[in-house]
MDTraj code that builds the backbone (N, CA, C; nanometers):
import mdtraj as md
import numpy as np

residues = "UNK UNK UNK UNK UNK UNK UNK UNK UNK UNK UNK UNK UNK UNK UNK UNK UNK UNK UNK UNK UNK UNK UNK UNK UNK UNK UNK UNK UNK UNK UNK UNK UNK UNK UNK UNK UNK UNK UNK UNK UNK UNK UNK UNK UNK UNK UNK UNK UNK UNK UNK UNK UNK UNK UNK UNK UNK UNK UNK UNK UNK UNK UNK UNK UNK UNK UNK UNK UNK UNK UNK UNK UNK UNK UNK UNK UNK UNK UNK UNK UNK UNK UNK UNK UNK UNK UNK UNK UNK UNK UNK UNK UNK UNK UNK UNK UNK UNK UNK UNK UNK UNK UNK UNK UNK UNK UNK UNK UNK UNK UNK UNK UNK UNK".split()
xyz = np.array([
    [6.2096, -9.6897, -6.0116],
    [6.2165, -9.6701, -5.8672],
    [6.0978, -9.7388, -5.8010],
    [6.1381, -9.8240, -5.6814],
    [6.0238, -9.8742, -5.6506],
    [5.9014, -9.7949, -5.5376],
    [5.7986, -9.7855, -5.5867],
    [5.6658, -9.6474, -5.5081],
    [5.6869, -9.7636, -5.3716],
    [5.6728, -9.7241, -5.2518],
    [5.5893, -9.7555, -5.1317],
    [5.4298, -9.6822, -5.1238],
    [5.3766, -9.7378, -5.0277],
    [5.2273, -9.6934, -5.0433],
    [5.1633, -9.7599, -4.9174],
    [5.1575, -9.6710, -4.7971],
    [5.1197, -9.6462, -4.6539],
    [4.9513, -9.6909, -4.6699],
    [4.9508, -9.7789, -4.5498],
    [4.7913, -9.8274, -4.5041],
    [4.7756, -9.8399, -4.4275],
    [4.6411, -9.8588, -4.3395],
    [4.6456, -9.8969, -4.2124],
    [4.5986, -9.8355, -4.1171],
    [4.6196, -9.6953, -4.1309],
    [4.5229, -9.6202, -3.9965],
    [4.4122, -9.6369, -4.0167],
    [4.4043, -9.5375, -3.9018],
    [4.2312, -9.5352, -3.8681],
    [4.2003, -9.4992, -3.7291],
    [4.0959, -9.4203, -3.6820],
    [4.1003, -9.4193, -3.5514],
    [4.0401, -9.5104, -3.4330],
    [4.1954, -9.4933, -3.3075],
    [4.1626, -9.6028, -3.2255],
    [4.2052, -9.4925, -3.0898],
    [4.1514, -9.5959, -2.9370],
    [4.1237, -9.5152, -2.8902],
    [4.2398, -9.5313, -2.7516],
    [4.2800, -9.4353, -2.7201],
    [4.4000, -9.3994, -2.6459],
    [4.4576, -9.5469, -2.5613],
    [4.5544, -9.6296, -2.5684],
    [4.5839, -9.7224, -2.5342],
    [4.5794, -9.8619, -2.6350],
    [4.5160, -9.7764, -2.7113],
    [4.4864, -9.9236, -2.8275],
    [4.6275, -9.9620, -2.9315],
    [4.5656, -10.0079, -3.0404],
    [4.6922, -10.0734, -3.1410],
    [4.6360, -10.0950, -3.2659],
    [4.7159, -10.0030, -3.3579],
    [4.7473, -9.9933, -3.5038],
    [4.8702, -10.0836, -3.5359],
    [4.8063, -10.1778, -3.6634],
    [4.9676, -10.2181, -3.7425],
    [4.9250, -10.1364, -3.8692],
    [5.0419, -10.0255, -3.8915],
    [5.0480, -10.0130, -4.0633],
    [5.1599, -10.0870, -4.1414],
    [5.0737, -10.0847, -4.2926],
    [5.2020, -10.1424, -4.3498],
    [5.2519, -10.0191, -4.5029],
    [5.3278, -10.1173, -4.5228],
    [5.4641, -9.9837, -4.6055],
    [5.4601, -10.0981, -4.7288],
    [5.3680, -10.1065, -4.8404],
    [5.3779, -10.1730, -4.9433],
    [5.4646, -10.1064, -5.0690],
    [5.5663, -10.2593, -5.1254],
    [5.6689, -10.1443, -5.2161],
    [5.5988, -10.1897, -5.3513],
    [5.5984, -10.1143, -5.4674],
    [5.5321, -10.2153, -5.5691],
    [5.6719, -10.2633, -5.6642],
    [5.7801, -10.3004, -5.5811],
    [5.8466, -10.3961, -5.6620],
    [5.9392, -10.4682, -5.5094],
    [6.0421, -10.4910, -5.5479],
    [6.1305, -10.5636, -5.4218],
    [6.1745, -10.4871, -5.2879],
    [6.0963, -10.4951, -5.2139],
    [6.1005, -10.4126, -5.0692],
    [6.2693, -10.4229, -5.0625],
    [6.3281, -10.5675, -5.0981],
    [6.4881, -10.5728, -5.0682],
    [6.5683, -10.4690, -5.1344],
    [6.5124, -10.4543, -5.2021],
    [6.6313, -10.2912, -5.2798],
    [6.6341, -10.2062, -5.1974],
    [6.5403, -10.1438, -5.1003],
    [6.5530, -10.0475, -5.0020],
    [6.6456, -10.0863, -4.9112],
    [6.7741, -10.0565, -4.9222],
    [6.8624, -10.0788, -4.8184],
    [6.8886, -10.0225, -4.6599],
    [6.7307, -9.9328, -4.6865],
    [6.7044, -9.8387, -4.5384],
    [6.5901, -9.7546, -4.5948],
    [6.4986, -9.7754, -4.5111],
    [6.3654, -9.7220, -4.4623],
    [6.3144, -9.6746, -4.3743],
    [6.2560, -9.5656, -4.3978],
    [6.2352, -9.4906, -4.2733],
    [6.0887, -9.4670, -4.2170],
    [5.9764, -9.4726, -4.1184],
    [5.8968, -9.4623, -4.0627],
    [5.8817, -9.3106, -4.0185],
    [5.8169, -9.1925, -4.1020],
    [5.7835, -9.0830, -4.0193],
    [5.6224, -9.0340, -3.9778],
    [5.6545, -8.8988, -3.9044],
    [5.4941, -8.8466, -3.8911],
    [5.4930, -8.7011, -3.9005],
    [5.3525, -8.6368, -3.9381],
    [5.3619, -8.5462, -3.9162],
    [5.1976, -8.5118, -3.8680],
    [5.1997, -8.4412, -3.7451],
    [5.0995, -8.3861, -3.6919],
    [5.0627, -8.2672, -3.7015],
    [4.9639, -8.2046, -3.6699],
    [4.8401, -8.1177, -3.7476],
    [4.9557, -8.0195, -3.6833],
    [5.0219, -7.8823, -3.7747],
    [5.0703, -7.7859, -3.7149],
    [5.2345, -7.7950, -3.6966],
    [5.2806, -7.9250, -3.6704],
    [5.3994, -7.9897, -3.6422],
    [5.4590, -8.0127, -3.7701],
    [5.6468, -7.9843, -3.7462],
    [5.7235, -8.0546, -3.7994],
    [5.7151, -8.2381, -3.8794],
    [5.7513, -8.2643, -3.9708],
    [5.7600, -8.3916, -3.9870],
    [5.8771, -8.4590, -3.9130],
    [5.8155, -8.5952, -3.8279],
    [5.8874, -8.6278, -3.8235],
    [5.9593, -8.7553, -3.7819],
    [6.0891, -8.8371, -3.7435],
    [6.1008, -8.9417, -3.8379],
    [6.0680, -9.0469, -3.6889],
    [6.0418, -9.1701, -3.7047],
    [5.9583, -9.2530, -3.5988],
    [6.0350, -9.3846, -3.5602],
    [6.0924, -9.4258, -3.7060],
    [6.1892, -9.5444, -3.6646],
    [6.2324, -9.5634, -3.8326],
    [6.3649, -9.5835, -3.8305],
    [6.4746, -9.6335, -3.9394],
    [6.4821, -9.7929, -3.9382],
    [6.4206, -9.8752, -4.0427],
    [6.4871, -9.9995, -4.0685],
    [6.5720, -10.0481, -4.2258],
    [6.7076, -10.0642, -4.1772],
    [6.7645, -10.1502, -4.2861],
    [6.7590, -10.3195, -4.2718],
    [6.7855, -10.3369, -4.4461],
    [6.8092, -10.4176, -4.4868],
    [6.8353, -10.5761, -4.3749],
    [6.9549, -10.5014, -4.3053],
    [7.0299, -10.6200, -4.2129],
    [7.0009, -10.6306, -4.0642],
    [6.9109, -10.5861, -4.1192],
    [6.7705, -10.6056, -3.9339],
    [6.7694, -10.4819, -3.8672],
    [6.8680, -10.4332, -3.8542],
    [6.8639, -10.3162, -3.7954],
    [6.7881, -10.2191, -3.7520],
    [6.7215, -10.1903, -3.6277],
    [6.5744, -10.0438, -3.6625],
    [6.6303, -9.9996, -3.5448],
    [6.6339, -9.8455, -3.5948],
    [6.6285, -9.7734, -3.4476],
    [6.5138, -9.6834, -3.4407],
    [6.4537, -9.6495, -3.3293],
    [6.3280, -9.6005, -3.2665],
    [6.3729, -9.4747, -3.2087],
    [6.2704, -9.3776, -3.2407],
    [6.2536, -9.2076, -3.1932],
    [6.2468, -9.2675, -3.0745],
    [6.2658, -9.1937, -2.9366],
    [6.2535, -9.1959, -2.7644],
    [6.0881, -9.1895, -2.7509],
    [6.0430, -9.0988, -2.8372],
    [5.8809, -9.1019, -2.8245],
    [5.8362, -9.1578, -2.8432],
    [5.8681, -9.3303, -2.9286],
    [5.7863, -9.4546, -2.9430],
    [5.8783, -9.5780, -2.9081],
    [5.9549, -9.5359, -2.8806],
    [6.0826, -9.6707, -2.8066],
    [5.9897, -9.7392, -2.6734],
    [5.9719, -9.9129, -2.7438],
    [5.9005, -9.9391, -2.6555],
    [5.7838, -9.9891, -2.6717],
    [5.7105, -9.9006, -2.7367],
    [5.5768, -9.9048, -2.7837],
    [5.5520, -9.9319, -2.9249],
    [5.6415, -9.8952, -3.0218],
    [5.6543, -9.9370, -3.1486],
    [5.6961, -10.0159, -3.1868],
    [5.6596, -10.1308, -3.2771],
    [5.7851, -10.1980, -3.3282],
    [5.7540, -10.2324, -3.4783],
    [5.8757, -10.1968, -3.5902],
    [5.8886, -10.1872, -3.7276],
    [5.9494, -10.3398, -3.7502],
    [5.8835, -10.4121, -3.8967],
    [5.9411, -10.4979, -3.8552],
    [5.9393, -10.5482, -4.0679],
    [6.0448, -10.6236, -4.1244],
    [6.0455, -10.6137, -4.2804],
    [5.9562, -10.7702, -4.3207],
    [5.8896, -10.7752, -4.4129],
    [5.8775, -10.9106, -4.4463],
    [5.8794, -10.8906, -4.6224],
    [6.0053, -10.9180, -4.6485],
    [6.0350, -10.9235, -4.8117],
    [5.9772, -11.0374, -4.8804],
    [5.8977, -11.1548, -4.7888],
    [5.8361, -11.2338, -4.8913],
    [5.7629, -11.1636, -4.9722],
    [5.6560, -11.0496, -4.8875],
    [5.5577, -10.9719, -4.9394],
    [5.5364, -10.8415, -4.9723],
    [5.6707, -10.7822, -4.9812],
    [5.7608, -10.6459, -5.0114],
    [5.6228, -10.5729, -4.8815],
    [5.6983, -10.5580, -4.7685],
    [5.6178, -10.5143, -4.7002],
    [5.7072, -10.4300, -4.5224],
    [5.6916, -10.3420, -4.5365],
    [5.7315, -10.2913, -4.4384],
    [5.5672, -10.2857, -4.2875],
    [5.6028, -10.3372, -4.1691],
    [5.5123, -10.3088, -4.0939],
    [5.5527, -10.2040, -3.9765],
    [5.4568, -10.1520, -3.8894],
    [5.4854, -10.0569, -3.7858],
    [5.3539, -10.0975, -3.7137],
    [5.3940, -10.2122, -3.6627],
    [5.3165, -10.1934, -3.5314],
    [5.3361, -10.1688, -3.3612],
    [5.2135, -10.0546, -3.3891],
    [5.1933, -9.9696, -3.2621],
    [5.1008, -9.9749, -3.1511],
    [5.1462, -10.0077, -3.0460],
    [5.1069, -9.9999, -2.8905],
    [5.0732, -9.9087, -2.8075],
    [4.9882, -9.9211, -2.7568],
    [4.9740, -9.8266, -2.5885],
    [4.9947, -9.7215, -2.6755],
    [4.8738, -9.7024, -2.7747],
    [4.8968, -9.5486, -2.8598],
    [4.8416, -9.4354, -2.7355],
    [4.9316, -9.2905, -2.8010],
    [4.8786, -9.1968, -2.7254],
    [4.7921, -9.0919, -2.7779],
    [4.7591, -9.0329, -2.7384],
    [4.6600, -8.9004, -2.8295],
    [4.7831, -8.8317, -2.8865],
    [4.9246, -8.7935, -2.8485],
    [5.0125, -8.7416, -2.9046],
    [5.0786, -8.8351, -3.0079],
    [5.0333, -8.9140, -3.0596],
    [5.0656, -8.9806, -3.1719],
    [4.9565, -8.9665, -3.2424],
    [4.8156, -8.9169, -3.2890],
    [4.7833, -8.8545, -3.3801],
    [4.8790, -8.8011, -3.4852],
    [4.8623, -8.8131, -3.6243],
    [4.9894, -8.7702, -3.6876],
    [4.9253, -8.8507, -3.8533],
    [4.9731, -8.7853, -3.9493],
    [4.9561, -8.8398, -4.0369],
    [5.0929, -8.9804, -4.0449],
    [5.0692, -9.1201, -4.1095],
    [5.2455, -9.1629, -4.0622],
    [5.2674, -9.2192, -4.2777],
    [5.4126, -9.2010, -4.2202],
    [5.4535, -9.2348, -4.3786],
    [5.5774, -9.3255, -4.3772],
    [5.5777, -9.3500, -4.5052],
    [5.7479, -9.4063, -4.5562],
    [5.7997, -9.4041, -4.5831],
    [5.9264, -9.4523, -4.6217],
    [6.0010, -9.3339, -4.7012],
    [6.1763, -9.4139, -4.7451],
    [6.1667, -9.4698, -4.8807],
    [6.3102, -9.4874, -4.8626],
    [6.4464, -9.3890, -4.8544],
    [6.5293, -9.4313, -4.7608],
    [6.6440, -9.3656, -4.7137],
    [6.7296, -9.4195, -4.8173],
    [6.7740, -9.5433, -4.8568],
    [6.8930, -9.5460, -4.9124],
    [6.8309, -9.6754, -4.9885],
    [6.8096, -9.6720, -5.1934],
    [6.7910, -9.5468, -5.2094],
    [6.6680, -9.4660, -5.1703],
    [6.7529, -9.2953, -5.1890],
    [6.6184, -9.1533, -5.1395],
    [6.5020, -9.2280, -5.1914],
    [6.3726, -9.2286, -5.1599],
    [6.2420, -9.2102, -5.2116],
    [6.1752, -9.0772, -5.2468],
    [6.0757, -9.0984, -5.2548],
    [5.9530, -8.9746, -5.2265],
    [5.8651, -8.9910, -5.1109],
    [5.7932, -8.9094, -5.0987],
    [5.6694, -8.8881, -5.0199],
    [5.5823, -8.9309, -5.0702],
    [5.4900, -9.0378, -5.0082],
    [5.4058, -9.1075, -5.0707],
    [5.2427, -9.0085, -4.9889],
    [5.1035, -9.0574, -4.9787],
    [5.0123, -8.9952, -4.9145],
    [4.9843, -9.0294, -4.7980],
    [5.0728, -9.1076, -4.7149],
    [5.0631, -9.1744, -4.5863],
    [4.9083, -9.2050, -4.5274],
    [4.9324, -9.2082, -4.4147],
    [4.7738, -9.2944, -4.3647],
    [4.7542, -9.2429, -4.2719],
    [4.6522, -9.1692, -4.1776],
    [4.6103, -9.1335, -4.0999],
    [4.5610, -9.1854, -3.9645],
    [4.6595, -9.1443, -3.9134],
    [4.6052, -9.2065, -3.7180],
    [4.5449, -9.1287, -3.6328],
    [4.4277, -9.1416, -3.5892],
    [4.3891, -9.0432, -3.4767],
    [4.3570, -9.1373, -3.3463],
    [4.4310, -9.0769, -3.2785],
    [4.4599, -9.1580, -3.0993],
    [4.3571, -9.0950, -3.0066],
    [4.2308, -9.0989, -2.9699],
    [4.1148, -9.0405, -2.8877],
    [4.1587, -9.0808, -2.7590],
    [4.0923, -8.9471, -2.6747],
    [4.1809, -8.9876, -2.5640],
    [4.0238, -9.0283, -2.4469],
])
top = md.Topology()
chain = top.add_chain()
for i, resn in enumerate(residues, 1):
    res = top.add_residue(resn, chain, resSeq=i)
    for name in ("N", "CA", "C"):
        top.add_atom(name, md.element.get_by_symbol(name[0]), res)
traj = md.Trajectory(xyz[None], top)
């Protein structure tokens, strides 16, 4: 099964911009759907933007806009870069293959200062 393995945060400060990336350690192309989630201190997990295989991504309403997920299989690499961050995007963020299921990897930590 191929691991993904979340990088990239760090804290930035309300309006700024994070790219994370979603490294697979074998062919990002086997993931025929991937998913972008979060989970914040107290909060539900939860999911941020879906990309398959055939370009496809759809975006939560809470980052439509401001997010954009994007695949580069030269370098088995999923990205999520994020805009006009808010303090309510604090959140731990992760990856996660959908189809096939993955696991939970240790995601990467964003803190949005306001």
């Amino acid at each position: 099964q191929v691991q993904l393995v979340e990088s990239g945060g760090g804290l930035v400060q309300s309006g700024g911009s994070l790219r994370l990336s979603c490294a697979a350690s074998g062919s990002i192309s086997s993931i025929k759907s991937l998913g972008w989630y979060r989970q914040a201190p107290g909060k539900r997990r939860e999911w941020v933007a879906v990309v398959d295989s055939g370009g496809s991504i759809v975006y939560a309403d809470s980052v439509k806009g401001r997010f954009t997920a994007s695949r580069a299989n030269a370098n088995n690499t999923v990205y999520l870069q994020m805009s006009s961050l808010k303090p309510e995007d604090t959140a731990v963020y992760y990856c996660k293959g959908i189809i096939p299921l993955g696991s939970w990897g240790q995601g990467t930590q964003v803190t949005v200062s306001s």
